[in-house]
C-alpha positions as CSV (number, residue, x, y, z in Angstrom):
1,X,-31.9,53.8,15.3
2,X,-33.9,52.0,12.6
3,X,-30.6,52.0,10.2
4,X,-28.9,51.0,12.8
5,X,-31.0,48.3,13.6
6,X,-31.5,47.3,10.1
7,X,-27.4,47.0,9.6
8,X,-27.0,45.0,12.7
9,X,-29.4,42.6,11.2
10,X,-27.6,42.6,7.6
11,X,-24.4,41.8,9.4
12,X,-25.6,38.8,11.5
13,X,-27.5,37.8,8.7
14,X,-23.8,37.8,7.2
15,X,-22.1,36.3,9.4
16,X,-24.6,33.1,9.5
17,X,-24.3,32.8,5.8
18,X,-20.2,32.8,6.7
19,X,-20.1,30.5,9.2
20,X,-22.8,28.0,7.3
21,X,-20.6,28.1,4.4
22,X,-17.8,27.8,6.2
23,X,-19.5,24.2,8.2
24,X,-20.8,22.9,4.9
25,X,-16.9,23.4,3.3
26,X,-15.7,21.3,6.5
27,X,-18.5,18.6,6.0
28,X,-17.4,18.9,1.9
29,X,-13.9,17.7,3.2
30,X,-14.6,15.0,4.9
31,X,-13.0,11.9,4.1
32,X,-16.2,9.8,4.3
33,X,-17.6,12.2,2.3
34,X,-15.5,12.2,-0.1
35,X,-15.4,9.0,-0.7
36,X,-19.1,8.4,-1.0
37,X,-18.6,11.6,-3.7
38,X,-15.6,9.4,-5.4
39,X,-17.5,6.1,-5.4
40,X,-21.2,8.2,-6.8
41,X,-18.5,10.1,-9.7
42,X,-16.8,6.5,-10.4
43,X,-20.5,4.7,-11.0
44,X,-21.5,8.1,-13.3
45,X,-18.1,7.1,-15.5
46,X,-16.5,10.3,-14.2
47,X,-13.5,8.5,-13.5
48,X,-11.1,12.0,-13.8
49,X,-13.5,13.4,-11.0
50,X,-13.4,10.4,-8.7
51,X,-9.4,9.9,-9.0
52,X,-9.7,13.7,-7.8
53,X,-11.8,13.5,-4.9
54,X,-10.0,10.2,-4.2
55,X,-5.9,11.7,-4.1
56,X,-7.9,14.5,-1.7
57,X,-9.0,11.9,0.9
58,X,-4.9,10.1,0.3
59,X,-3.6,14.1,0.7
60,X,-5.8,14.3,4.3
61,X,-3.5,12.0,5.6
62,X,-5.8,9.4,5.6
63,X,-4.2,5.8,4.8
64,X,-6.9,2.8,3.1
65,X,-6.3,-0.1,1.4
66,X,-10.2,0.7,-0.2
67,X,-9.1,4.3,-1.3
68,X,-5.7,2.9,-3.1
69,X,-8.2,-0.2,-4.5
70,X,-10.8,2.0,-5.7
71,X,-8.1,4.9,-7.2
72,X,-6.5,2.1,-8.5
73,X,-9.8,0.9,-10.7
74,X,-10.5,4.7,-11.7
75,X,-6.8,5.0,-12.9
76,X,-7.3,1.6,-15.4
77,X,-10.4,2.9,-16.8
78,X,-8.7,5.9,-17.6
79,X,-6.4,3.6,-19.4
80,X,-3.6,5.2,-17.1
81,X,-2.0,2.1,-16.5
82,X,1.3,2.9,-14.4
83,X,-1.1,4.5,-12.1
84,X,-3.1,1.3,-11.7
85,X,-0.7,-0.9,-10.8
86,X,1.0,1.2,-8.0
87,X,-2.2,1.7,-6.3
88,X,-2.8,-1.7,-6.8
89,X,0.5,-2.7,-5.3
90,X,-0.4,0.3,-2.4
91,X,-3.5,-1.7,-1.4
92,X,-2.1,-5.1,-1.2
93,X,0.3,-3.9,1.6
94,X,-3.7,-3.4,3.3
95,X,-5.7,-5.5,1.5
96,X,-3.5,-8.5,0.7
97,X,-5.6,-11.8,0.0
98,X,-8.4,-9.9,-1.9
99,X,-9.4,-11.9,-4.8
100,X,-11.0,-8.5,-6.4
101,X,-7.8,-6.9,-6.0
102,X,-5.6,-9.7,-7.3
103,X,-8.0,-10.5,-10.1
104,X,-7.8,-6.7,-11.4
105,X,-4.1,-6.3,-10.6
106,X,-3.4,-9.4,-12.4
107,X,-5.3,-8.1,-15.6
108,X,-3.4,-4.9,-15.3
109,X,-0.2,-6.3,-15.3
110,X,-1.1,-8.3,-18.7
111,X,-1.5,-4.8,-20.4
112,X,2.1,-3.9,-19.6
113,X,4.9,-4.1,-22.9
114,X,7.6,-5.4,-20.2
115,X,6.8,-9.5,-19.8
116,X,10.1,-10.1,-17.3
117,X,10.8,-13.4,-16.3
118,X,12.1,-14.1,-13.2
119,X,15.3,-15.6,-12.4
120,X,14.3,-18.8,-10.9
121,X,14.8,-19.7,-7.1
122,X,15.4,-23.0,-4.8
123,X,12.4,-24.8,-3.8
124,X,14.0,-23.8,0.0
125,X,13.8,-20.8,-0.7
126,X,10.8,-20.0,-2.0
127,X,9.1,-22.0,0.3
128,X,10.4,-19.4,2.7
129,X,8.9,-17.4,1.1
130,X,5.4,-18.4,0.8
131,X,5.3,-19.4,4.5
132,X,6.6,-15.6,5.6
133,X,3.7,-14.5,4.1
134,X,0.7,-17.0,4.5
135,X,-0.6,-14.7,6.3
136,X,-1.0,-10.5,6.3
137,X,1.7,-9.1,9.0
138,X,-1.6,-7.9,11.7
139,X,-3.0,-11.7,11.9
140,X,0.9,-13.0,12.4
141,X,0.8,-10.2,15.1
142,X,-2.6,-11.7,16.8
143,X,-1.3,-15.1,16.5
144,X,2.1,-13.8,18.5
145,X,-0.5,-12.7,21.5
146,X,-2.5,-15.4,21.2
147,X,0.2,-17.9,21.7
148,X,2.5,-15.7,24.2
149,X,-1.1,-16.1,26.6
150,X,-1.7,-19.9,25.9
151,X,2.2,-20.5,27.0
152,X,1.6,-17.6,30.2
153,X,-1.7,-20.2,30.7
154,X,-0.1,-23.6,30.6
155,X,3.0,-22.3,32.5
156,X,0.8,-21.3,35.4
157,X,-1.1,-24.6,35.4
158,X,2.0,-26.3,35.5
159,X,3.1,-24.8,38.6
160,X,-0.3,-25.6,39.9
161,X,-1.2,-29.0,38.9
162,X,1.8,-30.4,38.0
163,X,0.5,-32.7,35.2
164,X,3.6,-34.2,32.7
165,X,1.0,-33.6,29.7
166,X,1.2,-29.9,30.6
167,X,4.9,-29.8,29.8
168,X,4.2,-31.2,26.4
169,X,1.1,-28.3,25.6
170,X,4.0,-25.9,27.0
171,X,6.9,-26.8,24.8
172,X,4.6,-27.3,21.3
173,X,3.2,-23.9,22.3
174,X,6.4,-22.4,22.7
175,X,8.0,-24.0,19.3
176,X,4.5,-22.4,17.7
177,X,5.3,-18.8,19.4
178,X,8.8,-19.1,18.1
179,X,8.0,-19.8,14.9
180,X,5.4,-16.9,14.5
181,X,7.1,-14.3,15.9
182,X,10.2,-15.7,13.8
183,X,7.6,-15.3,10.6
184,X,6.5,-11.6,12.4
185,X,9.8,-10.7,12.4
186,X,10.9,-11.6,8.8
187,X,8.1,-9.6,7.2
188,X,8.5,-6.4,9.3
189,X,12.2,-6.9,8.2
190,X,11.2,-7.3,4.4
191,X,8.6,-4.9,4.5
192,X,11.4,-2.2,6.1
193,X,14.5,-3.0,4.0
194,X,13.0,-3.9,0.2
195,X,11.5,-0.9,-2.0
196,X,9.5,-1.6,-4.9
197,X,8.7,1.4,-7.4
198,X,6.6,1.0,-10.3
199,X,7.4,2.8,-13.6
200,X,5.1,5.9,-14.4
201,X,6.5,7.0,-17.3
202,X,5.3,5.4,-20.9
203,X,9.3,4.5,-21.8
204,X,12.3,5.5,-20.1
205,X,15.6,4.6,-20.1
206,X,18.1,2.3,-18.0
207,X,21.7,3.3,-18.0
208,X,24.8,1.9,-16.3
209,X,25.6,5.3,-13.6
210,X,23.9,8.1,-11.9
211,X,24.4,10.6,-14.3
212,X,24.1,12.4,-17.5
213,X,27.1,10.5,-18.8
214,X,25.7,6.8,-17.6
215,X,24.7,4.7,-21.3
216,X,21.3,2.8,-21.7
217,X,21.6,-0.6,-21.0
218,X,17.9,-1.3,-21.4
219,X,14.3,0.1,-21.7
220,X,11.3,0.2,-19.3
221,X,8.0,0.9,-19.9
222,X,4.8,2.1,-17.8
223,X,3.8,-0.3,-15.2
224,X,6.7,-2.3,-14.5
225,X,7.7,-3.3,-11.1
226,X,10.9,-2.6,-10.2
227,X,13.0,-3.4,-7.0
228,X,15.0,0.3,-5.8
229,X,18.1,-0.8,-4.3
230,X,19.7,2.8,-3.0
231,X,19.7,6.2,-4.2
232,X,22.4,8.5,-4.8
233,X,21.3,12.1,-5.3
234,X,18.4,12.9,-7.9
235,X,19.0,9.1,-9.3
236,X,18.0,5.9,-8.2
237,X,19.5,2.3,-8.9
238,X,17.1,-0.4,-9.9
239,X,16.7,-4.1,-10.3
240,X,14.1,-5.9,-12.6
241,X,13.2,-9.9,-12.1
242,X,15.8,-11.3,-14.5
243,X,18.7,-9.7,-12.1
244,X,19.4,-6.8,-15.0
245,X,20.5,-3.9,-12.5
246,X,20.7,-0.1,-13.6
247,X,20.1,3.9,-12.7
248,X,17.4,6.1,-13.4
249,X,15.8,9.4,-12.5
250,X,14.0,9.2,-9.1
251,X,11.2,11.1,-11.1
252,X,10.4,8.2,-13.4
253,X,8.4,6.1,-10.7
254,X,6.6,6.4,-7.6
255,X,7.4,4.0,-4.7
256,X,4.8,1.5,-3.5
């Protein structure tokens, strides 16, 4: 009975030690966690361990403009600076406006060998362009609600109070919703259609067709942005700023 007794308590004693391992492996895990473990490696100088623990809270399935910011600074300390930029460009689809993120992107991009000019556009249009995206995507969106219930408001006082300067509020409220969701609109539009990709690779080669047999027609180094048009198979084709157009191997860059 004693033996007994004595394995009984060796196994529970076990099976705590299991399941307290098992608890603290879960806690280990978690993304908070592991982000206040990436941030405490990245202020040590570990940068390798803090872009690891960083990629595991991005492989949870968790999505942050702070994770892609912070990888992003742990990648251009480690002099990796492909890397950089496309978490860079990853945390301005969530971050956009951040002067700390625009300030270190900006230095990245001025450690990059490809300087592309871009072809110049009409005042029209990139005036357009500018006003699409004054503002991020989710404050167009609140600005969409907030003028759909102003119009909903003034179209119910109207009915009620039948004041003239109410129709005015209602039609420059209306011409503002238009315009918004107009805006709203344009960027989900941009932001589903265009892919950027940003060149991982520290040289690699442009050529004119998918293929083997396609001949360079120029050279791109780590870090530049490129604008992926379509993809045919294993290849992709590309354009840069100045409008050169060409194919390479989908394994040469990462998409933003």
């Amino acid at each position: 009975m004693t033996v007994h007794k004595g394995l009984l308590q060796v196994k529970w004693l076990l099976a705590s030690i299991f399941l307290i391992s098992g608890w603290l492996s879960v806690q280990a895990q978690d993304p908070p966690v592991l982000f206040d473990q990436a941030n405490s490696a990245y202020a040590k100088g570990d940068y390798t361990q803090a872009i690891d623990l960083y990629e595991k809270i991005l492989k949870s399935g968790v999505v942050s403009g702070e994770v892609y910011f912070n990888l992003g600074n742990a990648y251009f300390k480690s002099d990796r600076i492909g890397y950089a930029i496309l978490y860079y460009e990853k945390a301005k689809k969530y971050l956009d406006g951040d002067p700390s993120l625009d300030h270190n992107l900006k230095l990245a991009r001025m450690r990059i060998v490809d300087q592309i000019d871009e072809i110049p556009v009409i005042f029209i249009e990139q005036w357009w362009r500018e006003l699409i995206h004054l503002f991020p995507i989710n404050t167009y969106l609140w600005l969409c609600l907030a003028f759909f219930t102003l119009l909903m408001l003034f179209l119910i006082l109207r009915i009620y109070l039948h004041r003239s300067w109410l129709k005015n509020l209602i039609w420059m409220v209306l011409v503002l919703f238009l315009l918004t969701v107009v805006f709203t609109t344009s960027q989900i539009y941009e932001f589903e259609t265009t892919k950027f990709g940003i060149i991982l690779d520290e040289k690699i080669s442009v050529v004119s067709e998918p293929g083997l047999s396609g001949k360079e027609v120029f050279i791109l180094h780590e870090g530049t942005k490129v604008e992926v048009k379509r993809q045919l198979d294993d290849w992709l084709e590309i354009t840069i700023p100045d409008g050169k157009t060409g194919w390479l191997k989908k394994s040469d860059l990462d998409i933003i």
